[in-house]
C-alpha positions in Angstrom: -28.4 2.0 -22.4 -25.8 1.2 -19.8 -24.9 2.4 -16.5 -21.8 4.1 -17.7 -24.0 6.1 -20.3 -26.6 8.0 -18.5 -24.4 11.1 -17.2 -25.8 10.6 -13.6 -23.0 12.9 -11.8 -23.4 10.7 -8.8 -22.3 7.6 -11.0 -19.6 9.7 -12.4 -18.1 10.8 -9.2 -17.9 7.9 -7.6 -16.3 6.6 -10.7 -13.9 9.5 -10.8 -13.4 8.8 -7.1 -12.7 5.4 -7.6 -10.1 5.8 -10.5 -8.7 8.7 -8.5 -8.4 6.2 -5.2 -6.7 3.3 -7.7 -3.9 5.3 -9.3 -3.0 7.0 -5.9 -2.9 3.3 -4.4 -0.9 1.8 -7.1 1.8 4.7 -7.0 2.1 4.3 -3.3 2.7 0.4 -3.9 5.5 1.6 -6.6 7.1 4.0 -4.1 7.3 1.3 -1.3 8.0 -1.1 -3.8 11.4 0.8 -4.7 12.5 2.1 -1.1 12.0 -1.9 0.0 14.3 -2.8 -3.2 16.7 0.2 -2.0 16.9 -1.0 1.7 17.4 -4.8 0.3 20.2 -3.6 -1.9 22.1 -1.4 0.6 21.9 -5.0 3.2 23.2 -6.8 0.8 26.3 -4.1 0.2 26.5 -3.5 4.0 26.4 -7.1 4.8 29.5 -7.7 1.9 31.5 -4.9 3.4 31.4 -6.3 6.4 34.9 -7.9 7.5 36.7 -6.3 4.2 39.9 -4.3 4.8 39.9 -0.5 3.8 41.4 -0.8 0.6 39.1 -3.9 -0.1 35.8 -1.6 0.0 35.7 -0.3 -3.4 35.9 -3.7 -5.1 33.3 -5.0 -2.9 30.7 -2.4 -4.0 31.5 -2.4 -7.7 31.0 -6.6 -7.5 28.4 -5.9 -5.7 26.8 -3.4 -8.7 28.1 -6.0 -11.6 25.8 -8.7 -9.6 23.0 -6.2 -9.6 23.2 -5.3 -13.5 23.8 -8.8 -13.8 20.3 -9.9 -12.3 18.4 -7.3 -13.9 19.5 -8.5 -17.3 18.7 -11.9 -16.5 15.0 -10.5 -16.0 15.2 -10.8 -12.7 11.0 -9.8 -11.7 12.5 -7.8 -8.2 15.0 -5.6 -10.2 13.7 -2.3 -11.8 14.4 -3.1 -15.0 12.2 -6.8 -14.6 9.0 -5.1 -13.9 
């Protein structure tokens, strides 16, 4: 008979506790993960814009999203579509 069979409620707390603590730690790392990706993304736009006329801006960003789609179809691992 193993640990995970005996119905001890401390054992089965603390395992409830742990699995609890995991899945609240690994979406935390997602959300971070995807507000570091948005921030990297708007740089990168921002840093592209820089210098460009007015009229210039609008072809900027949509090169700038082309390159984007681009990289996640290449299975890029740090786009969202790569995880």
């Amino acid at each position: 008979m193993g640990v995970f069979d005996t119905g001890d409620p401390v054992v089965l707390t603390v395992l409830g506790a742990a699995s609890t603590a995991a899945a609240v730690a690994r979406a935390w790392i997602r959300h971070r993960t995807a507000i570091r990706l948005e921030q990297e993304r708007t740089r990168r736009v921002l840093g592209a814009l820089a210098g460009t006329t007015r009229q210039g801006r609008a072809e900027v960003v949509r090169a700038c999203a082309e390159l984007e789609e681009k990289a996640a179809g290449a299975g890029n691992s740090r786009s969202p579509g790569g995880r």
